[in-house]
C-alpha positions as a Markdown table, in Angstrom:
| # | Residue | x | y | z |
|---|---|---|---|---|
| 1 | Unk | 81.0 | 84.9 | -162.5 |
| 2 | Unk | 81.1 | 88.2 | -164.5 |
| 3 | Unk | 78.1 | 87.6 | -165.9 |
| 4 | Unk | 76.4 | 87.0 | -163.0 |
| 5 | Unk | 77.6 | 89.6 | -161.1 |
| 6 | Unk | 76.7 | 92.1 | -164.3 |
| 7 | Unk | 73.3 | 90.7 | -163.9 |
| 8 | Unk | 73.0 | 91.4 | -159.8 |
| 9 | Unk | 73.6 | 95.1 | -161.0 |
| 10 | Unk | 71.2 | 95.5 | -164.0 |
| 11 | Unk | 68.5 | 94.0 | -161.1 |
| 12 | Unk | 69.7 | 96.2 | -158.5 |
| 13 | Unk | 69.7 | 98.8 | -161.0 |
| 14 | Unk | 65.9 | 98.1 | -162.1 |
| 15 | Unk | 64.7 | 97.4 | -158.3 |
| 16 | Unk | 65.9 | 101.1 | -157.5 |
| 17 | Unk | 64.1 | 102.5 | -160.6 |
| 18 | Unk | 61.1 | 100.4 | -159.6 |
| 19 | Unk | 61.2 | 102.2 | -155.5 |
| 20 | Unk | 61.7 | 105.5 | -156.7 |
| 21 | Unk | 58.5 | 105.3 | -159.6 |
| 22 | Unk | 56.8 | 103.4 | -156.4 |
| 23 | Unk | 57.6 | 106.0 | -153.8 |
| 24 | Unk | 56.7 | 109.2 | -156.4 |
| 25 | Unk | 53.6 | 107.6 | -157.1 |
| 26 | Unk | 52.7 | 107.0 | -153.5 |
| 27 | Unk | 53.8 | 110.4 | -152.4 |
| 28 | Unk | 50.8 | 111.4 | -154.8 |
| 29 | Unk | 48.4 | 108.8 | -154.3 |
| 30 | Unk | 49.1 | 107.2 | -150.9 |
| 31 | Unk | 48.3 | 103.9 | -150.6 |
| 32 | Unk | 45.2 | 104.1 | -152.3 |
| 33 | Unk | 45.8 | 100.1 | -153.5 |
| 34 | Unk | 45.3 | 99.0 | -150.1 |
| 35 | Unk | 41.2 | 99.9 | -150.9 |
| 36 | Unk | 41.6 | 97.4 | -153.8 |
| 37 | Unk | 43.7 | 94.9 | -152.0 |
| 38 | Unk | 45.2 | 91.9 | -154.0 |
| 39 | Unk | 42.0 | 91.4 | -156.3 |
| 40 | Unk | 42.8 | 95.1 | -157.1 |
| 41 | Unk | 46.2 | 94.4 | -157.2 |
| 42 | Unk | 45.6 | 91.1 | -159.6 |
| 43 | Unk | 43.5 | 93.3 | -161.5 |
| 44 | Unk | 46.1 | 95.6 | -162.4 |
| 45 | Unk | 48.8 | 93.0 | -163.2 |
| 46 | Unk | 46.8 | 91.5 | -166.1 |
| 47 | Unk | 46.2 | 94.9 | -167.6 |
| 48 | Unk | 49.7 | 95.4 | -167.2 |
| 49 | Unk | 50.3 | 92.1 | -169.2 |
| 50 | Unk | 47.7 | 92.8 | -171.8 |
| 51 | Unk | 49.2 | 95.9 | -172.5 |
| 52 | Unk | 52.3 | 94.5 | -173.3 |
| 53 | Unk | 50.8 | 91.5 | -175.3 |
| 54 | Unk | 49.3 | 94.0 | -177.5 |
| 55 | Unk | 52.5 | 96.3 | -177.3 |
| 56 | Unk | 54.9 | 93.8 | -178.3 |
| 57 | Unk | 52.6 | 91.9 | -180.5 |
| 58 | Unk | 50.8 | 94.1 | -182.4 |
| 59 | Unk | 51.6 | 97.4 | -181.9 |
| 60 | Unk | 55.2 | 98.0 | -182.9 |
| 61 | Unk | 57.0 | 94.9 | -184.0 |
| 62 | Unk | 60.1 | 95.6 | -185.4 |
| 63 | Unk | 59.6 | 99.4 | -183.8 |
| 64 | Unk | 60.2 | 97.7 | -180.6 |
| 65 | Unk | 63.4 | 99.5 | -180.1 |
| 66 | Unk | 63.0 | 102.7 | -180.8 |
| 67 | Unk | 64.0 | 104.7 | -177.9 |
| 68 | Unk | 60.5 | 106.2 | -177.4 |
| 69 | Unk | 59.0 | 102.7 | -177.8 |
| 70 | Unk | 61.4 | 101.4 | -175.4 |
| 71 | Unk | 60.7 | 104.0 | -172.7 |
| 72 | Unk | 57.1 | 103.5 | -173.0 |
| 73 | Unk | 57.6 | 99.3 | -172.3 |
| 74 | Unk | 60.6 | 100.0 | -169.8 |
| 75 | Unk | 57.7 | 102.6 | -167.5 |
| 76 | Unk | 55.0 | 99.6 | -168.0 |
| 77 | Unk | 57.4 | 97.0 | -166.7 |
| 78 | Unk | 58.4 | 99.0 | -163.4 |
| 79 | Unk | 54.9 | 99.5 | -163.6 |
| 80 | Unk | 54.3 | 95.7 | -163.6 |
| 81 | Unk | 57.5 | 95.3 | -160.4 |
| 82 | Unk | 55.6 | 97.3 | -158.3 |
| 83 | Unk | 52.1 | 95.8 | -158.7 |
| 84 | Unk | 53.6 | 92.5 | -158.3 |
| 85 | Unk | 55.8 | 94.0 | -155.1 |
| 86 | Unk | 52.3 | 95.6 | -153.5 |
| 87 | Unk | 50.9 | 92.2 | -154.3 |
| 88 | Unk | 53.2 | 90.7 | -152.1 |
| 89 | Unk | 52.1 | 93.3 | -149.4 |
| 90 | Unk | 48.5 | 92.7 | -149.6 |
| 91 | Unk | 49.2 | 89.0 | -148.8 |
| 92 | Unk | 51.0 | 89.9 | -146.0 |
| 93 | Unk | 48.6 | 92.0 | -145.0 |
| 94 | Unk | 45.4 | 89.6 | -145.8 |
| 95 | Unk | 44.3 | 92.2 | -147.9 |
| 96 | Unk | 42.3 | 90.3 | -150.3 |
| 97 | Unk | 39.3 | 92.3 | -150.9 |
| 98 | Unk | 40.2 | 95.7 | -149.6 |
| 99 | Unk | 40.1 | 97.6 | -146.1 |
| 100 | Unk | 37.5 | 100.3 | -147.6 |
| 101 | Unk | 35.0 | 96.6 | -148.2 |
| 102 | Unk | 36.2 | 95.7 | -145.1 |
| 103 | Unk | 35.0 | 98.8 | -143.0 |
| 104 | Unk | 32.0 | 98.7 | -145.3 |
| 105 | Unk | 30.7 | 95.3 | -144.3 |
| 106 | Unk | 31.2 | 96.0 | -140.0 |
| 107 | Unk | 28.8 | 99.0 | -140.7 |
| 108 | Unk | 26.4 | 96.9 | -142.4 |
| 109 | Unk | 27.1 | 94.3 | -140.2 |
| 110 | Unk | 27.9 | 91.9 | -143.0 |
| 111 | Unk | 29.4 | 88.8 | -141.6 |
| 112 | Unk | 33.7 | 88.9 | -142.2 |
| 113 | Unk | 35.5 | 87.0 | -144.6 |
| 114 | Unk | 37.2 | 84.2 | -143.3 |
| 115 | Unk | 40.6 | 84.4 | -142.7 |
């Protein structure tokens, strides 16, 4: 029961660090993701995973917890919560392609995507 309860706070912990790098970034760069949608979104996730294959992998092995090391993977997996949380909000918004593409294709009177 301890243990689980010691998890709930490292998650709640790590979910708050994820909103706060989520609502800096969006403060900056509004919701830019939206003109990706999920493809964008997907996009992003991989390169988020390939980073840390090669990280973890290749890169540092043994140097994997050094404190600057360990920074560097903790910002790329709040980095990979909040893809994966926007992803979540671009199906619920059947944002698959991306609302600048959409826009794009009623002025060029390119037939919708289905839905």
């Amino acid at each position: 029961d301890s243990e689980m309860t010691d998890r709930k706070k490292q998650w709640q912990r790590y979910s708050e660090a994820a909103l706060e790098l989520f609502l800096k970034r969006n403060n900056v760069y509004g919701d830019a993701f939206e003109e990706a949608g999920l493809l964008g979104v997907a996009c992003e996730t991989i390169s988020i995973a390939a980073r840390l294959k090669k990280m973890v992998l290749w890169d540092y092995g043994e140097k994997i917890l050094d404190q600057h090391v360990a920074l560097k993977l903790r910002d790329i997996f709040l980095d990979g919560i909040n893809y994966c949380t926007i992803g979540l909000m671009m199906i619920d918004e059947a944002n698959l392609n991306g609302r600048k593409n959409e826009q794009y294709d009623k002025q060029v009177n390119r037939p919708t995507r289905p839905t």
